[in-house]
N, C-alpha and C positions, 0 to 999 in steps of 0.2 A: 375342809370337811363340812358338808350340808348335814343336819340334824334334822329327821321326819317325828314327828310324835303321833303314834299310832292312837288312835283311841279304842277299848275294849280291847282282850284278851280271850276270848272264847273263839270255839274251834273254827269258825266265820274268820276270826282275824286272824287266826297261825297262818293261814295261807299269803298274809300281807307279810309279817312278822319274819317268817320264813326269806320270801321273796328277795326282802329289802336286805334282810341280815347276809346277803351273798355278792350285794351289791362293792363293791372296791369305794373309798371315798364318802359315804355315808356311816352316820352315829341313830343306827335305831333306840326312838324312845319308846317306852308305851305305859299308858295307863288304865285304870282298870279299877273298882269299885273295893276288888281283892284279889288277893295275892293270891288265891286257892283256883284260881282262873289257868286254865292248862296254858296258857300264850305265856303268862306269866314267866313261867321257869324258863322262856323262849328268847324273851329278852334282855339283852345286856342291862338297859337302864331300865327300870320300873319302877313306877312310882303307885302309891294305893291310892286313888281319885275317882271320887263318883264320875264319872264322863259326864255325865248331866248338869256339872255344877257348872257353867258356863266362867264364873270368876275364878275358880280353884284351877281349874285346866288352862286359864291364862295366865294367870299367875305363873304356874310352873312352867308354861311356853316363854314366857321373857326371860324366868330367872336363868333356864339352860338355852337360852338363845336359838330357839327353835325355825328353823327355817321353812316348814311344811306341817300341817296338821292334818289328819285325814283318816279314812276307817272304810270297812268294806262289810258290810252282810248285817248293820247296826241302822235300825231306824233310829234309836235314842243318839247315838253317838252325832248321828248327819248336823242335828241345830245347832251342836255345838263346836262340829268342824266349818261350819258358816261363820257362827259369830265369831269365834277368837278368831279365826284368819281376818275378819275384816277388821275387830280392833286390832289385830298386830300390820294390816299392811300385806299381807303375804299372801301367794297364786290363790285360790280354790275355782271349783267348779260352779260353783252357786252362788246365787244370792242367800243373804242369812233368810229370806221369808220362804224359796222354795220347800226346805226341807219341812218347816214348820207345818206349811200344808200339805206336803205327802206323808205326814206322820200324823194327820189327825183325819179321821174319814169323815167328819163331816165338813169341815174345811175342805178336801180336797173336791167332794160331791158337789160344795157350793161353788169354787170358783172353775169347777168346770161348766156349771149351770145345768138349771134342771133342762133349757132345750138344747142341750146338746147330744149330738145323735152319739150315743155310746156309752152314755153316763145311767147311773142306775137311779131309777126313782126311790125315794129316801125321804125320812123323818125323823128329826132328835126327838127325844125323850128325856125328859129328867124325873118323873113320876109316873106313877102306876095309873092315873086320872092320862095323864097326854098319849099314854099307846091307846086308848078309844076314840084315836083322832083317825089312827089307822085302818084302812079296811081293807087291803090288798093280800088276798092267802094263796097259797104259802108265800112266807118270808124268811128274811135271819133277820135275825137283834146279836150286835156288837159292842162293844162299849167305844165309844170314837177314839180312844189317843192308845191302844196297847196293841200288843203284837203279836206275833208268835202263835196265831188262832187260839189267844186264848179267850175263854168267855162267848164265846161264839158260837149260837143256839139258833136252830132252824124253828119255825111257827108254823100249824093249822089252824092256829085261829088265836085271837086276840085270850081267851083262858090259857093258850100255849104262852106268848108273850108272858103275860104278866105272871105267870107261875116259875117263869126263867130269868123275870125284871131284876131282883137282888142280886144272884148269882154272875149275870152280864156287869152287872154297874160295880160291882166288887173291884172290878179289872179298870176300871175309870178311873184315873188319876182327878179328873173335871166333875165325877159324878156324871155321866152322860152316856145314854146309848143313842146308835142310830138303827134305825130299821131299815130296809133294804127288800126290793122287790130280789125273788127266787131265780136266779137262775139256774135251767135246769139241764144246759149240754155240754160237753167237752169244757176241758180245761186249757187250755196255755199259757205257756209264759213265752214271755219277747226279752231276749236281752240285745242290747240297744247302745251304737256310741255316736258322739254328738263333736262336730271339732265346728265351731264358731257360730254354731245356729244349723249347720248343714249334719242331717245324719251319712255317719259314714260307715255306718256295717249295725246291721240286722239280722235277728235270728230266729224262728217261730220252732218251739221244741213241745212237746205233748206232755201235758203234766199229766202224770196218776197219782189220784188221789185214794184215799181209805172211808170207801162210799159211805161204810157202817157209821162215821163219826161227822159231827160238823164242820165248818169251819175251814175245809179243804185241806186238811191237815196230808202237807205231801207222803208219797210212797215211791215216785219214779219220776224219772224223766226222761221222753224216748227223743233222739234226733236218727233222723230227719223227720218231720210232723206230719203226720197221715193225713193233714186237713186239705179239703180240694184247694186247687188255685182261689177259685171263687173268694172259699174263706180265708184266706192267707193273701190276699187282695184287700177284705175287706178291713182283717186286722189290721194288717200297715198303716190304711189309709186312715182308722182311729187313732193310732200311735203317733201318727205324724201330726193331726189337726189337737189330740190333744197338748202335745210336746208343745206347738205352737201358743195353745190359749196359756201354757203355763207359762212359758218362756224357757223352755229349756235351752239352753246354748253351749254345752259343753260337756265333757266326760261319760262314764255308763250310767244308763239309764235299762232299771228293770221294769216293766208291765207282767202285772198276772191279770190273764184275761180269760171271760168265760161265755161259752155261746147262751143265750137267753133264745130262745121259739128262733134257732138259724143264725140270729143279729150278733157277733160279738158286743160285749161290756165290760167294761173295765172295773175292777174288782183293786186291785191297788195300781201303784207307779210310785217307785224307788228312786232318787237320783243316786243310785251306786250300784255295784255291784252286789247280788242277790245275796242269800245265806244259803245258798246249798252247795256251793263249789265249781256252780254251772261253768266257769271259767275253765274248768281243767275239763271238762265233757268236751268243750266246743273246741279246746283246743285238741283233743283227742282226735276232734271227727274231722274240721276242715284246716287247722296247723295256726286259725288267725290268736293270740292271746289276748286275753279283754284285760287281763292284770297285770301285762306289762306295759301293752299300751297306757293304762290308765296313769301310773306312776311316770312312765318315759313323757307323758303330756302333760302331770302335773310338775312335779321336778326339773325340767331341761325344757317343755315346750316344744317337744321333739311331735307332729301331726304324726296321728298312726298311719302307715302304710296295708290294709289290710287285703289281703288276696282275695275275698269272697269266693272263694271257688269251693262249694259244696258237693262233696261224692255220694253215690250211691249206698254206700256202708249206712248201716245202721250199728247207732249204740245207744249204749242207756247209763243212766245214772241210777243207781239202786240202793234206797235207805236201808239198814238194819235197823228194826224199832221192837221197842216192849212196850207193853205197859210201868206205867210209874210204878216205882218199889216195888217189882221183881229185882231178884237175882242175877245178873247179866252174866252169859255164857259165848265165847265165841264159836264154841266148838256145834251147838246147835246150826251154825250157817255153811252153807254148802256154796261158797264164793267161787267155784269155779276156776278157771284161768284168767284173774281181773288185768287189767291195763294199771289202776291203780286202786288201792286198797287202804284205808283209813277207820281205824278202829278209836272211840271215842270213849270207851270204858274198857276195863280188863277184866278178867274172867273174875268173880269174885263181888264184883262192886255192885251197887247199889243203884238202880234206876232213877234217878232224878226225876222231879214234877213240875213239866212247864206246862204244856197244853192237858195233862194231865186227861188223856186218851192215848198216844202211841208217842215215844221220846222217842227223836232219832239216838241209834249207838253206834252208827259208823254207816259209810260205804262202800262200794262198789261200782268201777266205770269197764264195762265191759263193752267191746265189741257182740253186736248179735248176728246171729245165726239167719239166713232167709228174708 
């Protein structure tokens, strides 16, 4: 019997949670800040542990003799699936320092370097005095280490900044924002797997975002990507010389990337798999799974076999969102004939405040039309 110990419990992880609990021969664990976590009720063994505590989640990896530690759609979770697997000895995909710098933006803007072609031009802040270092308009100001688009404020001009300076740095664990030159075209995301340094399946999908707010806060995901060859050339070829400066060598890897004046730029890089479910779109559209691969390469070692064969179909991924603290209703959505269907609140409940402009409540993966 191998024992995996998932970390997190939010709707990002049911789809692991799920997965593994169907598997023959496996003991799912999982942990989680709190027990009020919908994954929670999901799993056999659970335990309440900040994910973050890097010594409290090893501890309970030696006491239940954990074979696998790992997480899917959690920036916070990733440092901490690095360090314990290295103090216990056991597979992972990373080294414990990758995830540290793809979980903090100025870290990851530094060791990609400022001349490198696809990295965005950038400036910490820790004071209202350091953004008059800045002169580049428009911008965004983000706070460097948080997630989930929160705190994330577009600028006309340095009284834009500093009028939004508190509010950004509230979201900073470090106290710290970064600024960031504007990019101002198309959206995409790349999900990405990697089997010994060599990537072995790519995927360029059309993010829509919700223009009225900052931050890129999602609304949709089309495949297959309306972007020409040209740019879906050009993306790759970032993806791959940045994978390289990082050192990526193994498992999913996500890019959210956004065109600046034509140029793709890289706006984040995940070593895991995304938080939107992308994994069940892509296996909708071309049959390859990124979530099963992921687990069959870290647990057995087993190299994924992946078909790349992409059709003509078109489908989408499609949030349901409100605003925070509304009322949540499903009978408002008109979900059509979905492929799959995921509802994250019941009719009744109360809208939660993460990015605190539009909370996802559920989705929809529909094939489209033309």
């Amino acid at each position: 019997m191998k024992k995996v110990l998932i970390l997190g419990a939010g709707n990002a992880q049911i789809d692991a949670i799920e997965y593994l609990n169907e598997i023959e021969g496996l003991e799912v664990h999982v942990c989680s800040w709190s027990a009020s976590d919908k994954g929670a009720k999901r799993a056999v063994n659970f335990a309440e542990i900040n994910i973050a505590d890097v010594d409290k989640v090893c501890d309970y990896a030696q006491k239940e003799k954990i074979d696998y530690v790992y997480s899917i759609g959690s920036d916070l979770a990733m440092p901490t699936v690095a360090k314990v697997s290295e103090k216990l000895g056991i597979p992972c995909f990373m080294t414990p320092e990758l995830p540290i710098i793809c979980n903090n933006k100025y870290l990851l803007r530094n060791a990609l370097g400022e001349d490198f072609n696809g990295n965005m031009k950038f400036m910490i802040a820790e004071t209202l005095s350091d953004l008059e270092k800045w002169g580049k308009y428009p911008c965004v100001m983000k706070p460097v280490d948080s997630q989930g688009q929160r705190g994330v404020f577009e600028a006309l001009s340095e009284e834009d900044l500093k009028k939004h300076f508190d509010a950004s740095l509230r979201f900073s664990a470090s106290k710290r924002v970064i600024v960031e030159e504007y990019a101002d075209g198309q959206e995409f995301s790349v999900n990405c797997f990697f089997c010994q340094g060599d990537m072995v399946f790519s995927l360029i999908s059309d993010r829509m975002v919700f223009n009225e707010f900052p931050g890129g806060i999602i609304k949709e995901h089309h495949l297959p990507t309306l972007a020409s060859l040209e740019i879906q050339t050009l993306i790759m070829d970032l993806v791959r010389r940045s994978a390289e400066r990082l050192g990526i060598k193994d498992g999913p890897v996500y890019y959210q990337i956004k065109l600046s004046k034509g140029a793709p730029k890289i706006i984040e890089i995940t070593p895991r798999l995304d938080g939107c479910h992308m994994w069940k779109l892509i296996k909708r559209y071309c049959g390859d799974d990124l979530l099963a691969a992921s687990f069959e390469y870290l647990l057995y070692g087993n190299k994924p076999m992946f078909k790349c064969e992409f059709p003509a179909k078109k489908y989408s991924l499609e949030f349901m969102c409100e605003k925070p603290n509304e009322i949540f209703r499903q009978t408002k959505y008109d979900v059509g004939t979905p492929l799959d269907l995921v509802w994250y609140y019941k009719d009744g409940d109360t809208v939660a405040s993460l990015n605190g402009h539009m909370e996802k409540c559920g989705y929809v993966i529909k094939e489209v039309e033309g």
